[in-house]
Every structure is written in structure tokens, then in C-alpha cells.
N, C-alpha and C positions, 0 to 999 in steps of 0.2 A: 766250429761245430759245438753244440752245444744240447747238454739234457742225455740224461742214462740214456732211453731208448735209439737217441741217435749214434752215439758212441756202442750200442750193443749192435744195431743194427746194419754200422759200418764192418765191425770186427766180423758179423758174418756174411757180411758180401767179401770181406778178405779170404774168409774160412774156405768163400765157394770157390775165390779165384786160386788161392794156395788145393785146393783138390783139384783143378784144373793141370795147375802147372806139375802138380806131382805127379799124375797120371798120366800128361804126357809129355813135358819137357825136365823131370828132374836129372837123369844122364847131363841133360846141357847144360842145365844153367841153376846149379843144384844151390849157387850161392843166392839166386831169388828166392827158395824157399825158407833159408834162412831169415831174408827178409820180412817178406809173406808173414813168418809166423811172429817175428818182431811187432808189426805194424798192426796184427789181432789180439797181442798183447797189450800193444800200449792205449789201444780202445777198450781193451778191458780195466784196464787201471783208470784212465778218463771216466769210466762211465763208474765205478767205485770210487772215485774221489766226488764225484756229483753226488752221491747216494750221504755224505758226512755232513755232520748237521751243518757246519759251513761249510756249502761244496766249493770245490775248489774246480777252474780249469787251466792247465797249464801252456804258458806262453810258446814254450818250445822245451827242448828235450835236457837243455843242461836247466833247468828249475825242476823239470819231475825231477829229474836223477838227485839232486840235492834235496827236494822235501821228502821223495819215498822213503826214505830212512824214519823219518818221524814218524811213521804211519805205523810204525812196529807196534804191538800190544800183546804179543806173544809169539811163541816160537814159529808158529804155522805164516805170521804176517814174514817174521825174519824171514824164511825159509820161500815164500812170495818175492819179499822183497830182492833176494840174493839172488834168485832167477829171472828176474825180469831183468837185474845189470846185468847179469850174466849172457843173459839176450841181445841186450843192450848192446856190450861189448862185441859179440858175434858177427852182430849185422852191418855195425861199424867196418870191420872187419871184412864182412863181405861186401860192401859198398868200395868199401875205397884202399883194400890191403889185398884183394884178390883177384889174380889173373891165373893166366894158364900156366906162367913159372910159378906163379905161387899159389896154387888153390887149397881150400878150404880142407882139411884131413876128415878122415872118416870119425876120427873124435872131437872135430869141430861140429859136425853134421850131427851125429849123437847127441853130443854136449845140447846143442839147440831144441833137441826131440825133447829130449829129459825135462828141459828147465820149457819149453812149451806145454807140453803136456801137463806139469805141476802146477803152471798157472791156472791152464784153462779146469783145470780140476778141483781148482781153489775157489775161483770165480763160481764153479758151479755150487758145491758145497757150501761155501760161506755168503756167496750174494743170488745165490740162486740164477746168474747167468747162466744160462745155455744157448748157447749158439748150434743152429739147425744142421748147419753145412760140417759138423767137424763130427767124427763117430768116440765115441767115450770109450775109456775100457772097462769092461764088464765089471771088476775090481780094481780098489784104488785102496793106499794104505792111510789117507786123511780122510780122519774122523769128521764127521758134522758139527761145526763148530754153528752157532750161534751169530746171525750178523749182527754188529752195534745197530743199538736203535738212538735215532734221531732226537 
């Protein structure tokens, strides 16, 4: 896949399926929306790696995870960046470390809301992404940063 709008455009047909599965299947199968919001993430970081003056697209997930770190240029990216491994690690986690002996803690589910919601509120503020399917909150403590220009 290839080019911002199709990486924004993927991220919110995830947005609408993750408000599907929350709505009606988060009780069962609460480690997919872990995923879910994994995989509207990593569309949002694709579609801002497109957007740099050499855009970049990533072959698979152990290259994003080792370039994201570069991409830091201040705290708000750090703080970007630490939540999407954060994510990263979760959905890991819920992919292939969770069962019904072992499921997902209410501070693993948290943990994922938190570092979700920072992203997609980062994406909105500093790249102007919005995705249609997902609801904002009213108030957010990141500032408007400025996007790098090209």
C-alpha cells in the first residue's frame, strides 16, 4: 500500500471496524481490539512517514520499530514514539501471549486506550489526520505543534 491517503484511508475503515467489534464483541474477544487499534496506528505512522521529505514505506514491523526512534525531533515525537511500541508490544502480546489462562489485565486494555488515543491525537494535531470513524475528546493536553514542511 502506498501514498498518505491510502494509509489514512485504511486506518479508518480499521477505526470503523474496531467501533464495530467494541460495540458488540469487546466482552469476547477484547484482545482484537487491542489489535484493531494497533493496526490504525501503524497506518497512521505509514501515512506520516509518506508525508517526509524522503518518504519512507516500511517492509514489515521490525524496520518501522528500529527507524521510529529516528523520527524523534522533540518530546511530543518521543512521547508518539514510546506509544506506538507500547502498542506495538500489547498487540504482540495479544496476538500470540493470550488466552483464556492467560488474558489481557484491565491495565493491559488501559495501557492500549492511553497510548491509542495519544497517537491518534498526535496525528490529528501535528499531521492534520482525522479519521471519521473514531470520536475525539473534547479536550486534549497536546499542544499544536506545527508539521515539518517538505
Amino acid at each position: 500500500m502506498a501514498g498518505f491517503d491510502a494509509h489514512v484511508d485504511q486506518a479508518d475503515r480499521n477505526a470503523e471496524f474496531l467501533k464495530a467489534c467494541d460495540t458488540y464483541f469487546r466482552a469476547q474477544y477484547i484482545e482484537w481490539i487491542v489489535v484493531i487499534r494497533f493496526y490504525i496506528c501503524l497506518h497512521i505512522v505509514e501515512a506520516i512517514y509518506g508525508t517526509l521529505p524522503i518518504p519512507r514505506h516500511f517492509k514489515d514491523h521490525k524496520e518501522r520499530n528500529r527507524i521510529l526512534p529516528m523520527f524523534i525531533g522533540n518530546l511530543y515525537d518521543q512521547a508518539f514514539c514510546e506509544h506506538y511500541l507500547d502498542l506495538y508490544q500489547l498487540s504482540q502480546q495479544a496476538r500470540y501471549d493470550t488466552n483464556k489462562e492467560n488474558p489481557l489485565t484491565p491495565a493491559d486494555i488501559n495501557s492500549s486506550e492511553i497510548s491509542f488515543n495519544h497517537i491518534i491525537e498526535y496525528a490529528r494535531k501535528r499531521y492534520r489526520i482525522v479519521l471519521n470513524n473514531i470520536s475525539y475528546p473534547s479536550s486534549t493536553t497536546l499542544p499544536v505543534v506545527p508539521a515539518p514542511q517538505p
